[in-house]
GUTOR-367792 format. One record per residue: x, y, z of N, C-alpha, C in turn. Coordinates in pm, whole numbers, plus 50000, padded with zeros to 5 digits. Atoms other than C-alpha are relative to their C-alpha. Example, Ala and Ser with C-alpha at 12.3 -4.5 7.8 and 13.67 -1.06 7.14 Angstrom:
// residues 2
500894988150000512304955050780500905012050000499184988149994513674989450714499235010950073
END
This chain:
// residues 458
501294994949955268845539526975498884992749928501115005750084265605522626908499115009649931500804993750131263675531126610498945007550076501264995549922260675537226802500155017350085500184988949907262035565727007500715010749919499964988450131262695587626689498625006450029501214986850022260445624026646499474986349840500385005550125258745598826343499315015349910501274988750084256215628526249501005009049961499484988050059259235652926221500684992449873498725003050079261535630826065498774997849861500245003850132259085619625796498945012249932500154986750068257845655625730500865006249937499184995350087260885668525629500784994549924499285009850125261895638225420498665002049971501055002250140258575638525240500125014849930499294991550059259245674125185500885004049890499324994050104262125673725014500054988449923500325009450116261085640724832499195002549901500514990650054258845664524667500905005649873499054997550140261755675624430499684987149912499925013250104261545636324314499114998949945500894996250035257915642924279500275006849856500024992950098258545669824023500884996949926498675006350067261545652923891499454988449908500685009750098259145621323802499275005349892501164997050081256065642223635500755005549879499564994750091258375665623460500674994349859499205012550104260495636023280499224995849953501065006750041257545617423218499085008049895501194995450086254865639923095500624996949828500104995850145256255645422729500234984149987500315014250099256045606022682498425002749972500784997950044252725616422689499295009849887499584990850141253175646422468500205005049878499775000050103255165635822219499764999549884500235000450138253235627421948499295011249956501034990249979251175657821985501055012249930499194992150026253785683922003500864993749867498915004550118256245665721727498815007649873500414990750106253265674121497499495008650039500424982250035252175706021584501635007349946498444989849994256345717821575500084991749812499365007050110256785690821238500834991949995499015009949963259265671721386499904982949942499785011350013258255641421208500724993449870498734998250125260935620520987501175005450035498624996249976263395635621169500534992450120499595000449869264785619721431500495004050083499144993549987267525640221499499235010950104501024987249876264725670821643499134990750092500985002049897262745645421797501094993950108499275000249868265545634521986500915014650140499874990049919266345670322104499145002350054501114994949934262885679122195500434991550103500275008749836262985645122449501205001050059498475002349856266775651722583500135014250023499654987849936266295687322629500105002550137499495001549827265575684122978500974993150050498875007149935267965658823028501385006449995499014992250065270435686622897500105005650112500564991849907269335705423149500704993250151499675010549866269675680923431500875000549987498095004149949273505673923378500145009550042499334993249917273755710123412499595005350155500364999749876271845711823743500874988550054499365013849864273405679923866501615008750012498514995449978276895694723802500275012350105499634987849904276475726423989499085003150154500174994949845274475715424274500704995450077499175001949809277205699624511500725009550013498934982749987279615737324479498645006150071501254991249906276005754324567499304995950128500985005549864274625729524810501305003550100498814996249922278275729624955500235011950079499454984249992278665764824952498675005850054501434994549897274505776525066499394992950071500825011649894272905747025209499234992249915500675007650004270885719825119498555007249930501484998250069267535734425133499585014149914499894990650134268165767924922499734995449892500425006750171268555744424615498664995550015501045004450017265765728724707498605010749926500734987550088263905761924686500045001549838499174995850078265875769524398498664986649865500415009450099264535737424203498705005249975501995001650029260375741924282499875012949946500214985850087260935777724148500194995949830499605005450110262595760623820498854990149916500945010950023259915735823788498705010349963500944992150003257245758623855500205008249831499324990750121258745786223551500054987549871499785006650143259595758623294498084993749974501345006050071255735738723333499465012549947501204988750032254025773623259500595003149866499684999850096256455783523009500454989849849499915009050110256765751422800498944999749928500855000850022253385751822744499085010249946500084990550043253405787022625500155000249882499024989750140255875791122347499024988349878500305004650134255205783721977500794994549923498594997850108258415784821848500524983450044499635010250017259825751121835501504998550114498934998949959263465759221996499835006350185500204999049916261855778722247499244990150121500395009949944260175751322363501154990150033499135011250025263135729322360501125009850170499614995849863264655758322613499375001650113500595001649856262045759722882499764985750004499855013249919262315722422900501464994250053498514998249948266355729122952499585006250155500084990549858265035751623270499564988950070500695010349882262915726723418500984986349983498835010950011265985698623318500815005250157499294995049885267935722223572499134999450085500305005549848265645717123848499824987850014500345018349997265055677623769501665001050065498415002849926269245680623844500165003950092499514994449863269195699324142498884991850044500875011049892266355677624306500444985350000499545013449966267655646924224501344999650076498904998049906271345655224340499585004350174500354994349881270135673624660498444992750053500995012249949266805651924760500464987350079499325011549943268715623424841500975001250075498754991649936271475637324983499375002150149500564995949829269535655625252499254991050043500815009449909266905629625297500864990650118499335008149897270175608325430500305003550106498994997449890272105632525639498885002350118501045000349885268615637025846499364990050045500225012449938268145600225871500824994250114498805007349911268965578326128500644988349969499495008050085270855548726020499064991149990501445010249990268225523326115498984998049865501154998750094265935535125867500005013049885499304987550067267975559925633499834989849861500585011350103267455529125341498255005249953501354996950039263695534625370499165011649988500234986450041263655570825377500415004449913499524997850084266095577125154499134997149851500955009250145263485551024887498935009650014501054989749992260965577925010500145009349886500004991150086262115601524726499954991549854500255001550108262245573324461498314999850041501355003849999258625564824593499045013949926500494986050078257635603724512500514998649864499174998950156259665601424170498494991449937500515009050044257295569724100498365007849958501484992549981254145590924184499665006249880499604991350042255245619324029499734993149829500005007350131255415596423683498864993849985501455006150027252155580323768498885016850018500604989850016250825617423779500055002949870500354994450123251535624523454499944991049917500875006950162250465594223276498674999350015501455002549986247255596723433499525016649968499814989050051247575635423363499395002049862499735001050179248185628022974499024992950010500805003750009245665604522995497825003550001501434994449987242695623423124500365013549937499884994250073243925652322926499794999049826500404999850118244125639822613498624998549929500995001750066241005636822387499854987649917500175015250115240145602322189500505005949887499865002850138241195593321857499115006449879500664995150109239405607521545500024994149900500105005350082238415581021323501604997449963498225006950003242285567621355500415006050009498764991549984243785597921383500045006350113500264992949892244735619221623499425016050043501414988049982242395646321787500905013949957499304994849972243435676021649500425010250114500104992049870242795695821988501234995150092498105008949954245835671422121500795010149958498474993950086248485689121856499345012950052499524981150003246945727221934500334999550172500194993849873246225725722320500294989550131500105012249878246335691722479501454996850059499045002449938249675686922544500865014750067499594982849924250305724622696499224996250115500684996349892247735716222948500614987850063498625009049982250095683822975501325011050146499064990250005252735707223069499865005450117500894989049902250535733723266499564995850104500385003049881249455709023496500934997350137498545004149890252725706723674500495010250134499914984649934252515744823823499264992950150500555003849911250375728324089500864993850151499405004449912252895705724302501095005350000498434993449977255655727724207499715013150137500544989149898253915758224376499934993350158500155001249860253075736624681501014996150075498895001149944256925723624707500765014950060499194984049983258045761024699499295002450167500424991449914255905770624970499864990350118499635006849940256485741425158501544998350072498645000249925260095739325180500615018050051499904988649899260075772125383499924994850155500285007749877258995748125676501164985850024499385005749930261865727925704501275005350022498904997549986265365728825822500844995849901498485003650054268865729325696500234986450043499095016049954270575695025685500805004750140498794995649857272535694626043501224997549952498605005250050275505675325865500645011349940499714990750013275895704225670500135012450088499544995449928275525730525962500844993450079499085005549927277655709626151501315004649903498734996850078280565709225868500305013950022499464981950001279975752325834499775004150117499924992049880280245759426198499135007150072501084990549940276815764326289499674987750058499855012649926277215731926590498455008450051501555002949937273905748526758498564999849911501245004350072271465746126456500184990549929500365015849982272795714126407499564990450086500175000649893272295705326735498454999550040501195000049949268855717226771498814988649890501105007850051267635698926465500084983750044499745017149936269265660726576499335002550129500374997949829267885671826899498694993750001501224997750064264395672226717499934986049968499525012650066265665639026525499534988650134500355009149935265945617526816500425005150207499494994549849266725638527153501165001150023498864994549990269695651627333501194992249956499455010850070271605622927332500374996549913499454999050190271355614926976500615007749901499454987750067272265650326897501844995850017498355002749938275675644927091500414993149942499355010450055276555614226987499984999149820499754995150152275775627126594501115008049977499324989550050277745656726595501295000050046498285001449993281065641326785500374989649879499485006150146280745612626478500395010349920499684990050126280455644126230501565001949990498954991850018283615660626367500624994150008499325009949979285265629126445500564993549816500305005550127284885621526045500985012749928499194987350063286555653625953501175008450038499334997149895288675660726246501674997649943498824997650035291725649526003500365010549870500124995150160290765674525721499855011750070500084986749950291965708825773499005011049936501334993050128289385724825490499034996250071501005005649940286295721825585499044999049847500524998650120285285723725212500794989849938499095007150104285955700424925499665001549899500814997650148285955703924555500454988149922499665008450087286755682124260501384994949991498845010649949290325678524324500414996550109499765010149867290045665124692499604989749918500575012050033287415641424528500624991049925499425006550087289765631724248501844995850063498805002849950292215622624494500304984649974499755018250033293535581324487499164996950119500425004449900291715580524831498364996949973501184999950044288375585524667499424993149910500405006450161288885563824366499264985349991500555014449991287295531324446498555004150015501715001649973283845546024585499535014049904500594993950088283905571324320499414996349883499825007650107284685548724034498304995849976501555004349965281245529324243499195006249958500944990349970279135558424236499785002349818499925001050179279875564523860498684992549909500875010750063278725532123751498364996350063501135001849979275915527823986499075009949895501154993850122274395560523802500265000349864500385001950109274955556023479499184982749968500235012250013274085518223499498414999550049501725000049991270355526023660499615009149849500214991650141269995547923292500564991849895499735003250100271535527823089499314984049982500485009849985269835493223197498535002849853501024998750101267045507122929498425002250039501224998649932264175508623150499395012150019500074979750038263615547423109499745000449887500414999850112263135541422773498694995949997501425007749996259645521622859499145014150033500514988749961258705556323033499405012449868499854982350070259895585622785499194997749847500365000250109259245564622459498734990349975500485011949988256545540222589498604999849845500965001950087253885552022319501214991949873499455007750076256295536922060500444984450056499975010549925257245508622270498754988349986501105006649974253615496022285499505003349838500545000250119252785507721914501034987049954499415012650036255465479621827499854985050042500295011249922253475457322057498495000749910501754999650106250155463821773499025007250076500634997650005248805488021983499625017649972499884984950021247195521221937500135011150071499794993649874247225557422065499314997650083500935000149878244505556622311500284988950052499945011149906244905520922394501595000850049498245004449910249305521422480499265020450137499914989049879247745555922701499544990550130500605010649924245705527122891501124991050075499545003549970248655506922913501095006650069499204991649942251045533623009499505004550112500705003949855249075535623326500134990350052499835013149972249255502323387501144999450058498425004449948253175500423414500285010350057499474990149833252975534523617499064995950129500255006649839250715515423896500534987550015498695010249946253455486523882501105005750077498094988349944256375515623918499205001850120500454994449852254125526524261499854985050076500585011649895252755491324400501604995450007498995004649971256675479124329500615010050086499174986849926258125509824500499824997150139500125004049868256145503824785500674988450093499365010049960257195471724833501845003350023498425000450004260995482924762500225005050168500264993949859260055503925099500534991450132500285004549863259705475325309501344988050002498905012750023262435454325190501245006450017498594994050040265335479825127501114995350159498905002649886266805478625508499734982550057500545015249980265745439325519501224994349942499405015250119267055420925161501625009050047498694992650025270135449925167500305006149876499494987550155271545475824900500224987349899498625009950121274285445724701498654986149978500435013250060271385418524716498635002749873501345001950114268665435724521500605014049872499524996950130271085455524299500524986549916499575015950062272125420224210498724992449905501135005950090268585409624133499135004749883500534990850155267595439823893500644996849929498865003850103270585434923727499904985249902499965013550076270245399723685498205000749917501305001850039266385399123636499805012149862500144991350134266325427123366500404996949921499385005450166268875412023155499144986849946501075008950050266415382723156498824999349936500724997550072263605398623060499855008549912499564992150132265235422822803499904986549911499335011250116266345390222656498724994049949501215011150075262985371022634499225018249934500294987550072261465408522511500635003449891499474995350138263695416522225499824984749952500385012150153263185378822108498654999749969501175001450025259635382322135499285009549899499874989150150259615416421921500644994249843500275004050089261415397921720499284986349875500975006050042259115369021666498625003749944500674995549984256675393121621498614997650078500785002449894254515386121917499645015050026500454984149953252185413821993498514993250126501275002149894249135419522269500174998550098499595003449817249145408622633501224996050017499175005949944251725389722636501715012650006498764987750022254355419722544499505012250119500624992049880252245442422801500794992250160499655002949873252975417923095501954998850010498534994550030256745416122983500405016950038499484981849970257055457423005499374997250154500884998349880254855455123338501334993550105499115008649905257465426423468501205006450004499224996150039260455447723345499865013850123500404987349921258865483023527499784991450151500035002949861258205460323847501314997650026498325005949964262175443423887500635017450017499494989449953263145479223792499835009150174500394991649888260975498124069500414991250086499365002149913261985473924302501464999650096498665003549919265585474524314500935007949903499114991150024267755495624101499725013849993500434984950002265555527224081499995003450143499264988849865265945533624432500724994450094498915004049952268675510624560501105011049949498574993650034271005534824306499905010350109499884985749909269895565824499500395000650162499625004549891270025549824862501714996449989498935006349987273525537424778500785015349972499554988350034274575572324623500385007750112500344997549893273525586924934500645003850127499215010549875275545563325170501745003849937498845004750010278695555325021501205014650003499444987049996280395588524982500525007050177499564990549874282335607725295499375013850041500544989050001280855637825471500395010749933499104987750051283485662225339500144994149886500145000850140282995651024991498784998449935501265009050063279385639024960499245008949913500964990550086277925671724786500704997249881499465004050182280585670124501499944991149922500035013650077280355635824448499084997149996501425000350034276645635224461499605006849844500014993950150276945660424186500594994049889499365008250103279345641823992499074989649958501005017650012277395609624027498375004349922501454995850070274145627323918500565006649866499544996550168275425644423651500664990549904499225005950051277155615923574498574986149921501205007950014273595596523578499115005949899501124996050044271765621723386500975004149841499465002150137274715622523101499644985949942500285017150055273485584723065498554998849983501854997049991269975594523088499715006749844500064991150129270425618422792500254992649861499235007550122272745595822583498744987549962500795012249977269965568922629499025005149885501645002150035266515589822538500915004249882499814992650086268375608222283500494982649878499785011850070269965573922080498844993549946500585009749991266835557022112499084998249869501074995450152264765571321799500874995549882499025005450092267825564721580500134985150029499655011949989268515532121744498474992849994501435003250035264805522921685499724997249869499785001350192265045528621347500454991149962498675008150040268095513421275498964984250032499795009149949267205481921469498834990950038501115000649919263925481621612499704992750132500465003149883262465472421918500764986050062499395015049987263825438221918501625004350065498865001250009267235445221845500835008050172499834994449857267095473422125499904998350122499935006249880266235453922431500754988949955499245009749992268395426722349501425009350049498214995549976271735450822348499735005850150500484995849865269515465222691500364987250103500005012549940269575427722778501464999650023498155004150003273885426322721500455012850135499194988649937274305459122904499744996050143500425003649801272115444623254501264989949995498795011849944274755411823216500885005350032498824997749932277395430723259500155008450123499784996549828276195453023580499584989150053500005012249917275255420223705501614993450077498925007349946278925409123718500735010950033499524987149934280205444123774499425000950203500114998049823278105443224156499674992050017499255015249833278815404324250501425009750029498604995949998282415418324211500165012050162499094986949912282605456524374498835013250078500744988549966279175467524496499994997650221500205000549861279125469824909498724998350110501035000249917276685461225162500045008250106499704990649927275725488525345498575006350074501095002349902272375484725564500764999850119499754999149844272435493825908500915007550052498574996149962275495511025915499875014249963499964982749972276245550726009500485003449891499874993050126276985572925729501795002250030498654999049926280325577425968501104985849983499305013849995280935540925971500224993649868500145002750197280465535525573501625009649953499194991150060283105564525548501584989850034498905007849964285515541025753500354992849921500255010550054284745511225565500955001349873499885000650174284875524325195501025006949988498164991750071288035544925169501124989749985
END
């Protein structure tokens, strides 16, 4: 069917919708890079590394356990429940992080809002696919990193026009009592309008299709691209499942030998977009850029900067994703990051500071946004079978956001230890080897039905 004779206005209402989780998934992760130095001293946290690496992986704590338990719930209620489920989570943790006093308590309402960063990222992508059409299920699917990107350029421009200048070198103390709560506080805003938004769309059909509700799958592909398209969706669905007497799957279908090649995939794709090091430019960028000679107020300047690279590259990833293909521009992050990890940790350690270390992070945040930050999620997406894709979405996210954690949480110790230098260089060893990991075993998978991928990859 040609592109053209798609509902466009429906279809890209209820993918921007629930790209809206990625939204709150970016700001929420992000904000406390802006934060951190604020809160560390009002709580005392400094000198320790140990608490300041709990404060920044609490959410990510959080997230594994949302990622883990939304493909059993999405499986088992639907799709857009969690979704609910998340902007309520989001909503509750910005108000209450920004409350407490207590040091620990703070450390648990950024565990709450961790659990909705895991259920939006698992379930966001997920549904954005099964309501795409194949044609253009690549560039919708990048629709939720494009919100993620936002979402992160919201809260450095957030933290930015929040915070207060410097104080004769130091920092304001209105920052440490109040500025980074209103950090925090400002997040209630797009969470509230996801909540009351995703009341206006539908259930995934793939999913009513699987649980036996063929006419409100039916009516939404109907919606999708007309009768026709409905039909010819929902005999692929059953055609895809038609040898599987369950209509459910859990962890040991998935961990069957039939699953083990595009699970193994799925694995490595998410931990390998988290572990490439480029998340570290985000969470820890005020240290990042203080090792580049500059100060607070000025790395807040620059930390803007490399969040309108993460958006202008995003866009672009948009127009390219169903073009270059999934395997050719996970190939080129891969390769291109380990290149400019490598000239970056030698240049830290030459001690080179000023512009020239700015356009390095800038070139690093563009390669990323173009091609592994939302090639992983498009590929996540795809590659997986209908009757497995919630569990193994969950796996794979949880499996992404245990590498997410292990990352921010290391990084203060491995900073120390090593410094800046030392740390994008071993960032630099880790891209070489997903470079030769997907020439080897990553798949090309543009253009092709979510039905026809299932053929393919088993």
């Amino acid at each position: 069917m040609a592109t053209s004779s798609y509902n466009k206005g429906f279809i890209y209402f209820i993918c921007l919708v629930s790209a809206m989780g990625g939204l709150l998934f970016g700001y929420d992760w992000v904000v406390i890079g802006g934060a951190v130095k604020f809160y560390e001293q009002f709580f005392g946290l400094g000198g320790s590394p140990v608490l300041q690496g709990i404060a920044t992986s609490a959410a990510l704590m959080g997230c594994m356990a949302g990622a883990l338990t939304a493909g059993a719930l999405a499986d088992r209620y639907g799709r857009r429940p969690l979704l609910m489920a998340a902007a309520v989570l989001f909503t509750v943790s910005a108000i209450a992080t920004g409350l407490f006093n207590d040091f620990w308590l703070f450390c648990i309402a950024r565990l709450v809002g961790g659990v909705g960063i895991g259920l939006a990222s698992a379930i966001s992508p997920m549904y954005i696919a099964e309501v795409s059409p194949s044609e253009v299920r690549g560039r919708l699917v990048s629709l939720n990193q494009m919100t993620i990107v936002l979402g992160i350029l919201a809260a450095q421009i957030a933290n930015w026009a929040i915070a207060r200048p410097d104080i004769g070198g130091q920092i304001n103390p209105w920052n440490v009592e109040m500025g980074w709560r209103w950090m925090f506080w400002a997040e209630t805003v797009p969470a509230a309008a996801f909540l009351v938004l995703s009341f206006f769309i539908p259930e995934s059909p793939r999913w009513a299709a699987l649980n036996g509700h063929r006419e409100q799958a039916l009516s939404v592909l109907s919606r999708v691209g007309g009768t026709a398209y409905a039909e010819a969706e929902l005999s692929a669905i059953s055609a895809s499942v038609a040898d599987a007497p369950e209509r459910k799957a859990g962890l040991k279908e998935l961990f069957r030998k039939r699953y083990a090649r595009v699970l193994a995939l799925g694995i490595i794709l998410a931990v390998f977009q988290q572990w490439c090091g480029t998340n570290v430019i985000f969470i820890y960028a005020q240290d990042v850029f203080a090792g580049a000679g500059y100060s607070v107020s000025e790395a807040f300047l620059n930390i803007i900067v490399t969040g309108v690279a993460n958006v202008v590259f995003t866009i672009l990833a948009l127009q390219v994703v169903d073009r270059w293909g999934r395997r050719s521009l996970m190939l080129l992050g891969a390769g291109g990051l380990a290149l400019i990890y490598l000239v970056l940790g030698l240049c830290f350690r030459a001690g080179v500071t000023g512009i020239v270390m700015v356009v390095l992070t800038v070139a690093a945040i563009a390669c990323y946004a173009l091609t592994l930050a939302p090639v992983t999620w498009v590929l996540l997406s795809e590659i997986f079978p209908n009757r497995v894709r919630g569990i193994a979405m969950a796996v794979c996210t949880f499996a992404l956001w245990v590498g997410s954690c292990t990352l921010t949480f290391a990084f203060p110790s491995m900073n120390a230890a090593l410094g800046c230098s030392g740390s994008f260089l071993i960032y630099a060893g880790i891209c070489l080897c997903g470079f030769l990991y997907f020439l080897k075993a990553c798949p090309e998978t543009k253009g092709k039905s979510l039905e026809q991928l299932e053929n393919e990859l088993q």
